[in-house]
N, C-alpha and C positions, 0 to 999 in steps of 0.2 A: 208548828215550826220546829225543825230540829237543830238546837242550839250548838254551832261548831264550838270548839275548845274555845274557851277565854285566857287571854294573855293575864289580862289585869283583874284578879277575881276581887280584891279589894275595893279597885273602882269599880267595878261592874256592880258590887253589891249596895255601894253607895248611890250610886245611877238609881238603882229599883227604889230605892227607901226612898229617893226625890221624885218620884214617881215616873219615872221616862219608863217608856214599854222597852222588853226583853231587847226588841230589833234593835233601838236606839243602842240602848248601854251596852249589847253585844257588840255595835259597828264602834261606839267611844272607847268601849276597853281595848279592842283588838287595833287600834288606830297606832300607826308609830309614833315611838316618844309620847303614847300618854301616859299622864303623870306626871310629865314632867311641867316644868315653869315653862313658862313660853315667851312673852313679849318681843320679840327681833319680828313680828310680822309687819308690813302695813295695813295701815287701817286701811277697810275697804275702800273708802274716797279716794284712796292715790291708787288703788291698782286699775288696770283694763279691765274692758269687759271682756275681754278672751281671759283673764286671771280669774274673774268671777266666775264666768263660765265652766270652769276647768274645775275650779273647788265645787261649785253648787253637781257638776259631771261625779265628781270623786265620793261626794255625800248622799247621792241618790236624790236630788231636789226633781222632782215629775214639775214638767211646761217649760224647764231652763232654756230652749232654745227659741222659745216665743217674748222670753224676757229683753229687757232693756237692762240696763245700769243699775237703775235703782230701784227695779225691780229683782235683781237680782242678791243685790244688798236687803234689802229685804227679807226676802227666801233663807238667804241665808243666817240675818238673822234671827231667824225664829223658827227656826229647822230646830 
């Protein structure tokens, strides 16, 4: 695989030490606003499955259109 430029080379190289493959910590570093604090989301239980759907679409989740709700919470996390 050929590795596009990294936004966040400091997470990305933390990503590798915690063992996630190059794909992962290349798609985490290059993700907007990582690194930063986050909390203002909802927890998956209040959003829709079209919200689910839409994140699990944005992070590459393979079968998301076969899922349900809570299979989708799921998916997501442990992507």
């Amino acid at each position: 695989m050929d590795i596009p430029s990294i936004k966040n080379e400091d997470q990305y190289e933390a990503l590798r030490e915690k063992g996630y493959s190059k794909e992962k910590s290349v798609r985490i570093a290059n993700s907007p606003n990582s690194g930063k604090k986050g909390g203002k989301a909802k927890p998956y239980e209040e959003r829709t499955k079209e919200e689910l759907y839409e994140q699990a679409k944005n992070i590459g989740i393979d079968g998301r259109s076969k899922m349900d709700k809570a299979e989708l919470i799921h998916a997501l996390r442990n992507n």
